[in-house]
N, C-alpha and C positions, 0 to 999 in steps of 0.2 A: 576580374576577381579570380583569383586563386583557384583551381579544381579544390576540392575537400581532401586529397591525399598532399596533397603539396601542403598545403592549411598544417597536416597533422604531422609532414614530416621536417617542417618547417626549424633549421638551423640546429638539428639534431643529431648526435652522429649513431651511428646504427651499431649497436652492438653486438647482434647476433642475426643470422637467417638460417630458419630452422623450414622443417615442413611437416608439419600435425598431423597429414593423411596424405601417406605416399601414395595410394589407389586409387585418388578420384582422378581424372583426368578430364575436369570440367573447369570451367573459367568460372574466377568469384563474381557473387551478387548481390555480397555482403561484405562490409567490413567492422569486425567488428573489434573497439578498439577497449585496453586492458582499462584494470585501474591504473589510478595517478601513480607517476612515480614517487618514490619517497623522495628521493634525492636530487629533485629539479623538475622542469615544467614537462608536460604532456604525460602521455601515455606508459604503461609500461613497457608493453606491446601493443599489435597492430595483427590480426591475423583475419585473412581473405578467405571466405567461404561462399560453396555455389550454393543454388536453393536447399538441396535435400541434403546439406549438414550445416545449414545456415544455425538450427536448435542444437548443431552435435558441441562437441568437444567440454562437455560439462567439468574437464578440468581448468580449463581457458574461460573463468566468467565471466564477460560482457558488464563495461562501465555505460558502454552506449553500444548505439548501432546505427550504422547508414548503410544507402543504397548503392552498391559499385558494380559499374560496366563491364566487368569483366580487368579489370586492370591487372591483376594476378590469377597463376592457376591456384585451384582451391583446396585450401591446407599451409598456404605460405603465411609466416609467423616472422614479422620483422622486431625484433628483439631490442628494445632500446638499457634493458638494466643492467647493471654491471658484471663484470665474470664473473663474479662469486653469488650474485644471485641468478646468471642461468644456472649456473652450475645446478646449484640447489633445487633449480625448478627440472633439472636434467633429473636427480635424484625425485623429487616427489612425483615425478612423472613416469619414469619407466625405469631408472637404471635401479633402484632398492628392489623394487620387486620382481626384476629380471634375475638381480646378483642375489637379494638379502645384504647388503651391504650397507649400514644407516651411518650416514653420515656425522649424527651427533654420538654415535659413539666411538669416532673415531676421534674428536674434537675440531671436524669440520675442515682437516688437514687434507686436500685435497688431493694433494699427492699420495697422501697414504689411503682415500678412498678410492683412489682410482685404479693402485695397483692391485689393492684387494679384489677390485672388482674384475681386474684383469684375470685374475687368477681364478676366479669364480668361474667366469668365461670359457678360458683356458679348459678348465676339467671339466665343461659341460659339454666343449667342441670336442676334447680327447675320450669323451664318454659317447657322445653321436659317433665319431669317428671309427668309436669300436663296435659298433653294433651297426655297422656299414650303411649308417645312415649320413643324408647330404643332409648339411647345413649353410644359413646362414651366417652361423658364427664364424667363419673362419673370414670371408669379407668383415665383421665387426672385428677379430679378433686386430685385423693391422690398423683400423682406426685406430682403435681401443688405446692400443700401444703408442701412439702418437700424443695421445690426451694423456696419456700418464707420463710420457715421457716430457711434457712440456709443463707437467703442474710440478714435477720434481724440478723444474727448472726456474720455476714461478710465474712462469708464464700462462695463466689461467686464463684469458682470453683467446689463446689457441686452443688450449684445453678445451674452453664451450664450446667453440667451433668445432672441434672435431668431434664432440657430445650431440653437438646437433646432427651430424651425418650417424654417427652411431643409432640416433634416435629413431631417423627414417628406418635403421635396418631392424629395429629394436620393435617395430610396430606389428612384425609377419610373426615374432616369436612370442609375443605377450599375449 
C-alpha cells in the first residue's frame, strides 16, 4: 500500500512550494491537508508541521490531519491551486498588509498589483535606507521585481513562485 503522502500526492501536478515558517528548523509530525480543491480532486494544499506549530498557522485551516515522520522540514506548504489562486492567497496572507495594496481594487490585475506593490516596497527600503537602517527588503526588493516582471508578461505562475520566496522574506517584516 501506498505511504499516505504518495496517496495524497497521487497524479497531481504541484503548483506551488511555499514555506509558512522560515524559523522552525524542526522535521514535520504533522500533515495537515487544505480544503477540496474547487477545480479537481484532492487537496488544495498540503502543509507539514512539527509538534509545537502542529495548532499554528490559523491562516492555513485544516480539512483533516495525519501523522508524518518527519518527511518535510516544518513549514513546507505544497501548493496544488492555480496561479491566480496563490496569488490571491500570497495577497490575504502577507503581501496587502505588508504593501496596503488590495487586490480587488486594482481588479485583480495582477500585474498592476504587483508593481504597486513593488513600489510600496521600494519607498519603504529607500525609507530604511535613509535612516541607515539594514533591511530585508532589498533581498525582497529583486524577488519582488521578477514577480512583476513575469505577471506583466502573463506569466502568473512564475509570479506565485517568486511570491512564495518573497513570502519567506515577508515573514521577519510582518
Amino acid at each position: 500500500m501506498p505511504h499516505l503522502i504518495q496517496q495524497l500526492f497521487a497524479n497531481r501536478v504541484l503548483g506551488g512550494l511555499r514555506t509558512g515558517l522560515a524559523g522552525c528548523s524542526l522535521q514535520a509530525a504533522t500533515l495537515r491537508e487544505g480544503p477540496a480543491q474547487d477545480d479537481g480532486p484532492g487537496a488544495a494544499w498540503l502543509v507539514f508541521l512539527c509538534p509545537a506549530h502542529s495548532d499554528g498557522l490559523p491562516a492555513w485551516p485544516a480539512a483533516a490531519s495525519h501523522p508524518d515522520d518527519g518527511s518535510m522540514p516544518c513549514g513546507t506548504v505544497l501548493d496544488y491551486r492555480t496561479a491566480e489562486q496563490q496569488l490571491q492567497s500570497h495577497a490575504d496572507l502577507w503581501l496587502t498588509t505588508l504593501t496596503g495594496v488590495d487586490p480587488q481594487a486594482l481588479g485583480y490585475v495582477w500585474s498592476d498589483v504587483l508593481d504597486q506593490a513593488d513600489r510600496v516596497l521600494l519607498a519603504r527600503f529607500e525609507e530604511a535606507g535613509a535612516e541607515g537602517q539594514d533591511s530585508p527588503l532589498q533581498n525582497m526588493l529583486a524577488v519582488m521585481d521578477l514577480a512583476r516582471r513575469a505577471a506583466a508578461e502573463g506569466d502568473l505562475a512564475l509570479a506565485a513562485t517568486s511570491l512564495g520566496h518573497c513570502e519567506t522574506l515577508a515573514q521577519g517584516l510582518l
